[in-house]
C-alpha positions as CSV (number, residue, x, y, z in Angstrom):
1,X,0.0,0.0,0.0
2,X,3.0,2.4,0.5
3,X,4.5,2.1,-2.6
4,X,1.5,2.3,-4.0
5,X,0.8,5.4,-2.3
6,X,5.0,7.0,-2.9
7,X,4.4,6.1,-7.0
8,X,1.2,8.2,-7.3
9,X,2.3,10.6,-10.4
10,X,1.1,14.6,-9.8
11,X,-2.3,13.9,-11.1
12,X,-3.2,11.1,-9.1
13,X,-2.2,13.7,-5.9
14,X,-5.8,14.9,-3.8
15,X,-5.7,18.9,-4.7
16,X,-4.9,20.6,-1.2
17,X,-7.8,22.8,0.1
18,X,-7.4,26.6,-0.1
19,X,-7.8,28.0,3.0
20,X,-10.1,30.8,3.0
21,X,-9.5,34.3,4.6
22,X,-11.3,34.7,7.5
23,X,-14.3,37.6,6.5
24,X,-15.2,40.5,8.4
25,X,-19.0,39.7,8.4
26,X,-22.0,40.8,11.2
27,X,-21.2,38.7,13.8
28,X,-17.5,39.7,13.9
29,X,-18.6,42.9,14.0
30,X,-20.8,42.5,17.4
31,X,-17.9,40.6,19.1
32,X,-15.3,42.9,18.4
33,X,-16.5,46.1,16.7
34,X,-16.8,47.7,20.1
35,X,-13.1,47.5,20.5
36,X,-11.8,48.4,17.0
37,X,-14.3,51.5,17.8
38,X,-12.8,52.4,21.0
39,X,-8.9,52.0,19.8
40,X,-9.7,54.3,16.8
41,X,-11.2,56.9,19.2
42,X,-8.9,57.1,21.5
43,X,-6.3,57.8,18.3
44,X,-8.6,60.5,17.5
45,X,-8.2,62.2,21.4
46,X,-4.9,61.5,21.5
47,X,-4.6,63.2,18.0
48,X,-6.6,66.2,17.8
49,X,-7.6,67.1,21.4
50,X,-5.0,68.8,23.9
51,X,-3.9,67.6,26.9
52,X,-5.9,64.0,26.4
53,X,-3.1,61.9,27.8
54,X,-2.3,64.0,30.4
55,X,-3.4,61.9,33.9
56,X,-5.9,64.7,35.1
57,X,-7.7,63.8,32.1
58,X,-7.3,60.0,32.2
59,X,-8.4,59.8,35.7
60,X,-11.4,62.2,34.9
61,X,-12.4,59.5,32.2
62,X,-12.2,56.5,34.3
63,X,-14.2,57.9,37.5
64,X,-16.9,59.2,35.4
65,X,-17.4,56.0,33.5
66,X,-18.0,53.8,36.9
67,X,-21.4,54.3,37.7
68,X,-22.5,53.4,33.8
69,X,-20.8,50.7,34.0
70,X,-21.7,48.7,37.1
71,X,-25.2,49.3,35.9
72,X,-24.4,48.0,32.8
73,X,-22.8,44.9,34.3
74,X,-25.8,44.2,36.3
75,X,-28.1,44.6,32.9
76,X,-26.0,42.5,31.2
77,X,-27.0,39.3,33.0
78,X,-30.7,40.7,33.3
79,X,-30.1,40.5,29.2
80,X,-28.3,37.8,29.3
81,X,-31.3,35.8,30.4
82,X,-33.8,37.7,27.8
83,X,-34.8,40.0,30.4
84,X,-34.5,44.0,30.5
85,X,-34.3,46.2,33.9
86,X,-36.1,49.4,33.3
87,X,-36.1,50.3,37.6
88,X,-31.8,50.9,37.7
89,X,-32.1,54.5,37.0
90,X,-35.0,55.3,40.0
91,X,-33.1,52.4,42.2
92,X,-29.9,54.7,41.9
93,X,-31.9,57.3,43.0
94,X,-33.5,55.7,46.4
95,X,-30.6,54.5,47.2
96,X,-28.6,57.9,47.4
97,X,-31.7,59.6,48.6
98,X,-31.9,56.8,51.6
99,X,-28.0,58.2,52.6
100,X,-28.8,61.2,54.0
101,X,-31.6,60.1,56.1
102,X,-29.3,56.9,58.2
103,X,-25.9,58.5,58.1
104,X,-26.1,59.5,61.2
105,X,-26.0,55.6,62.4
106,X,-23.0,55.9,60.8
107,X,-21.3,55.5,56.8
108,X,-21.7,51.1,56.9
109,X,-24.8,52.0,57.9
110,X,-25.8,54.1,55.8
111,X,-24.0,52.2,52.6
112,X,-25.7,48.7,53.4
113,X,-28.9,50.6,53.9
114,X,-28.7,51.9,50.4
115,X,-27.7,48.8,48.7
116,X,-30.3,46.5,50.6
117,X,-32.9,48.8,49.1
118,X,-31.5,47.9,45.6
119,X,-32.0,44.4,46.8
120,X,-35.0,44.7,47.7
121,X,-36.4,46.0,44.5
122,X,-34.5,43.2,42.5
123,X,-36.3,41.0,44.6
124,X,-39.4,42.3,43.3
125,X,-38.7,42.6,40.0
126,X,-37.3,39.1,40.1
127,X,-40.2,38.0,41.6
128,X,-42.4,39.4,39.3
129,X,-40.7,38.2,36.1
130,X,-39.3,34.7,37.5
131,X,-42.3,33.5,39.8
132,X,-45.4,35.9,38.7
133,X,-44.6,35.6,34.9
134,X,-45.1,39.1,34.1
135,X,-43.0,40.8,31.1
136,X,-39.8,41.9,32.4
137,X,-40.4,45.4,30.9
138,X,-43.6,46.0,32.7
139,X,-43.0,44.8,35.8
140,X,-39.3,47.0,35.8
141,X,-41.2,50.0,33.5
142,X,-44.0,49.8,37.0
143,X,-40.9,50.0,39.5
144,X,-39.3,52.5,37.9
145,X,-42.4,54.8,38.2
146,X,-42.9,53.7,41.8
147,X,-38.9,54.0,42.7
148,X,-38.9,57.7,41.3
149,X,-41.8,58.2,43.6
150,X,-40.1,56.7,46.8
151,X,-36.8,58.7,45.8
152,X,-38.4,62.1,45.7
153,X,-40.6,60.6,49.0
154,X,-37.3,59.8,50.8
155,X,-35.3,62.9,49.4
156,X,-37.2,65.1,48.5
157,X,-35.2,67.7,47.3
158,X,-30.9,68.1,47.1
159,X,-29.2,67.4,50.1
160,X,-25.7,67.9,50.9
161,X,-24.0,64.5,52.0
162,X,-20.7,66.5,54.0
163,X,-20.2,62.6,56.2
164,X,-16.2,61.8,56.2
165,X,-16.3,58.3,55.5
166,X,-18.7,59.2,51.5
167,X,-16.8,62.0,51.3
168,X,-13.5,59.5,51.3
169,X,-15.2,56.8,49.1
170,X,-16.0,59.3,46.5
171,X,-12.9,61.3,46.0
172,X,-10.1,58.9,47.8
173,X,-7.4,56.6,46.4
174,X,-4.9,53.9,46.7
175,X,-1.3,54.5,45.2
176,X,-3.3,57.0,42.6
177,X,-6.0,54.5,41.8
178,X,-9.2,56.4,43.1
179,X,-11.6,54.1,45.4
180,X,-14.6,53.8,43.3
181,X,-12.4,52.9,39.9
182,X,-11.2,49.6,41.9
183,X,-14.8,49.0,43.3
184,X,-15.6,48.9,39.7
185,X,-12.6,46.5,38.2
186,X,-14.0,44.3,41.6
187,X,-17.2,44.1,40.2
188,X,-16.2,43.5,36.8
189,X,-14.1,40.8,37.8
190,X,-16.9,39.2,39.8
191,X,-19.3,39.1,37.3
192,X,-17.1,37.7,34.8
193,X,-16.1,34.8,37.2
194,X,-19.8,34.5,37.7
195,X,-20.4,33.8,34.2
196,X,-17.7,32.4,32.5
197,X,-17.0,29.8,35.7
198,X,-19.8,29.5,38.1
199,X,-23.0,27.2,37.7
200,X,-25.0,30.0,37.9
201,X,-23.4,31.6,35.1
202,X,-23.9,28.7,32.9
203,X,-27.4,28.3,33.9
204,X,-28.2,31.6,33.3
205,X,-27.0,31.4,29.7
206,X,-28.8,28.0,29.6
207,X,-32.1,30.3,30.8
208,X,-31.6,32.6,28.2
209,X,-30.9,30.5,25.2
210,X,-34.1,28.6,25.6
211,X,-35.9,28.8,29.0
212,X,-38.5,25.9,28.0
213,X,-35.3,23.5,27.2
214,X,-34.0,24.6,30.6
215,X,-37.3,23.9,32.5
216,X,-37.2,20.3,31.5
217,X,-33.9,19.7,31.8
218,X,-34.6,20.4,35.6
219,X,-32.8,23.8,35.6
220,X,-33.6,26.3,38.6
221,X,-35.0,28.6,35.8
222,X,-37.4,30.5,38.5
223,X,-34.2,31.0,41.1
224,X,-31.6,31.7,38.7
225,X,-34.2,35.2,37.5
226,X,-34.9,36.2,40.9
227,X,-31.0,35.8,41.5
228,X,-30.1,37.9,38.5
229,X,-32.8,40.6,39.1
230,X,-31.7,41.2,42.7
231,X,-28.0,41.1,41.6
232,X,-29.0,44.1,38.8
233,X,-30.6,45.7,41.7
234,X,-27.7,45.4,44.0
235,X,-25.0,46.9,41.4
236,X,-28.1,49.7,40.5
237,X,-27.5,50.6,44.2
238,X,-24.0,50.6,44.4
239,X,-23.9,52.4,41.7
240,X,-26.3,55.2,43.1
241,X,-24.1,55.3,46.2
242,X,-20.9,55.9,44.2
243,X,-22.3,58.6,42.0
244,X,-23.6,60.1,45.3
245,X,-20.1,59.8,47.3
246,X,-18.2,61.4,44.1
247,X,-20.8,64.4,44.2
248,X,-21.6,64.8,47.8
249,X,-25.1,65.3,47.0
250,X,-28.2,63.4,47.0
251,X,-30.5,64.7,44.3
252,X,-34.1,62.2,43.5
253,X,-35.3,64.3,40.9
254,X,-31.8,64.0,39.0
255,X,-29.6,60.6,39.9
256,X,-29.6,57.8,37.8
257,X,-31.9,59.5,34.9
258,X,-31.9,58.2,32.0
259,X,-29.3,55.3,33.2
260,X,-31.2,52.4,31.7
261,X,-30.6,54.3,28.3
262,X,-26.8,54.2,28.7
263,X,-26.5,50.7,30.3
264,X,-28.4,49.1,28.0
265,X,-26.1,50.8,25.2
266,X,-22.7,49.5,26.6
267,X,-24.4,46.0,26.7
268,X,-25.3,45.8,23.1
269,X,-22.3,47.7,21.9
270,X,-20.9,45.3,23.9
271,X,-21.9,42.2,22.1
272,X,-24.5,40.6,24.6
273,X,-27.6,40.2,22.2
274,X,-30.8,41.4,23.2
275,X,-32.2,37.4,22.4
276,X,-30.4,36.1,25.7
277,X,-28.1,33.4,25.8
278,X,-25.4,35.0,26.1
279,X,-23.1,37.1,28.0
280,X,-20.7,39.6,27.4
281,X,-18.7,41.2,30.2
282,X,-15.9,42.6,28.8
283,X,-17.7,43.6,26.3
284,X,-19.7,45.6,28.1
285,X,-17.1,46.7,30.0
286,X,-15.9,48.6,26.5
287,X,-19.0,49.4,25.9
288,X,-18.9,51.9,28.9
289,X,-16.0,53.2,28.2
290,X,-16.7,53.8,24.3
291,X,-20.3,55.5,25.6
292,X,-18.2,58.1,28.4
293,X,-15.4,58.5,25.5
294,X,-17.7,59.5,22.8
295,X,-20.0,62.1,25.2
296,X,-16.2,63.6,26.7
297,X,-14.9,64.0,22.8
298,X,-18.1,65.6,21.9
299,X,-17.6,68.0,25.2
300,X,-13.7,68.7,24.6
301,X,-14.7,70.2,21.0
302,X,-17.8,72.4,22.3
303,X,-20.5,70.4,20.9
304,X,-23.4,70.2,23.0
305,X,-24.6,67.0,25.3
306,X,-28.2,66.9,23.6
307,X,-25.9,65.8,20.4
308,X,-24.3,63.1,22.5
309,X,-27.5,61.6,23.1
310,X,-28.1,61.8,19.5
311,X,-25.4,59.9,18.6
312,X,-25.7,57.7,21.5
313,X,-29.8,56.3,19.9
314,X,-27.9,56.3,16.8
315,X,-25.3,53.7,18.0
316,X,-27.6,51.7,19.7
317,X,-30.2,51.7,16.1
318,X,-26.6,50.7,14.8
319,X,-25.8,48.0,16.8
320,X,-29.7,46.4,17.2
321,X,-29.5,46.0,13.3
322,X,-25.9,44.3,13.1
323,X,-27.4,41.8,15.9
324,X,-31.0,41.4,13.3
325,X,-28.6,40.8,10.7
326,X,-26.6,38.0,12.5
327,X,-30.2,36.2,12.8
328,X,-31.1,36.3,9.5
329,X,-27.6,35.1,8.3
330,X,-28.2,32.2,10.6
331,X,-31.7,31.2,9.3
């Protein structure tokens, strides 16, 4: 057979398949357009607006970018399991309008307070969606009206927030790295742990792929929402306390408006579909920072904010359609 095999003439050799190039098509474009986007504007910056690299304006960048982006984390798995969380924007708010009322009791206190109240309405939401059955995005459209109302209830109207310990959280830093910047690599860094190599993780993907399949595979389907609702709540929270600390105010009518837009923005730029079943963290993660990057280029040249939230419906019209487009390629 080998000689056989060593006297084959040219001809008789098999023609050696021609490896195509890889193509640029839709879905490469969801998983890593958020990135090619993010290099080529920070070329720009670095290009054609002063004093970009300078630290002042680095650190300005990362700070403002935190609370966005632990919301967006936490709707990322609410996403992730076909859900959407309409109630982070009014959560933010109670939770920095609850602040002022226990600091006295001290900054834990006060903090834990805040972020239990984010529970809390996760575990409504969660409860709602997983256990009632109700659309996500009425029962979270129904707490965000309700949580607006509780905010301006508890707050009422701006209060100063002078406490050492928020005041310290907001503005301080280890070896230059400011507090609430390492909160949010922490959280980051949770949630992608969570979901690339926890069982919850892969459940919740499981959920979100097909939540019929999971149910009679024996999956925890009911748990696993309620889970992810009150963790979106939690990081809503969080969130609101941060923004709060770093401006050493507590305003209901203000905080957190308009959040949901944003964080569901840095999720889809991020790659996480909007069909569940999957979930991108560091995606998101560049999401958030492409969404602060854009508004803070459009504000270093004098253009106004109402065109950075132009350009922010036009990029998520943008990235909705690449993710259609993937579907209908599949079908």
């Amino acid at each position: 057979m080998s000689e056989r095999l060593a006297m084959r003439t040219p001809a008789e050799t098999p023609p050696k398949r021609r490896t195509r190039p890889r193509r640029i098509d839709a879905d490469w474009i969801r998983r890593n357009g958020v990135y090619v986007a993010l290099v080529l504007l920070l070329a720009i910056n670095v290009v054609f607006t002063d004093n970009f690299v300078s630290e002042g304006t680095l650190r300005l960048q990362l700070i403002q970018v935190v609370p966005v982006l632990i919301v967006a984390i936490g709707m990322a798995l609410v996403i992730g399991t076909e859900g959407i969380d309409l109630s982070v924007g009014a959560v933010m708010a109670i939770a920095a309008a609850l602040i002022p009322l226990y600091i006295g009791y001290g900054t834990l206190v006060a903090v834990l307070v805040a972020v239990l109240a984010g529970a809390i309405s996760g575990l409504l939401a969660g409860t709602l969606v997983g256990r009632v059955g109700v659309q996500p995005i009425i029962a979270t459209l129904g707490i965000m009206v309700a949580g607006r109302g509780l905010a301006n209830l508890f707050g009422g109207e701006i209060k100063s927030i002078r406490d050492p310990g928020i005041v310290e959280l907001g503005s301080g830093s280890v070896l230059g790295i400011p507090y609430v910047v390492l909160i949010a690599a922490a959280v980051a860094a949770g949630a992608w742990f969570l979901v690339r190599r926890s069982t919850y993780g892969r459940r919740l993907v499981a959920i979100g792929g097909n939540k019929r399949a999971a149910e009679l595979a024996g999956l925890p389907v009911r748990r696993v929402l309620v889970t992810t609702y009150v963790l979106c709540g939690l990081l809503a929270a969080l969130a609101g306390v941060l923004l709060a600390a770093r401006s050493q105010a507590s305003d209901p009518t203000k905080l957190g408006l308009l959040m949901e837009l944003s964080a569901i923005t840095a999720v889809v730029l991020g790659g996480t579909p909007l069909s569940g079943g999957q979930v991108r963290i560091a995606g998101t993660v560049a999401g958030a920072l492409l969404l602060q990057l854009i508004t803070a280029t459009l504000i270093f040249h004098d253009i106004p904010d109402s065109t950075a939230q132009i350009a922010q419906a036009v990029i998520v019209v943008a990235a909705v359609y690449v993710q259609l487009g993937r579907k209908k390629a599949r079908r």
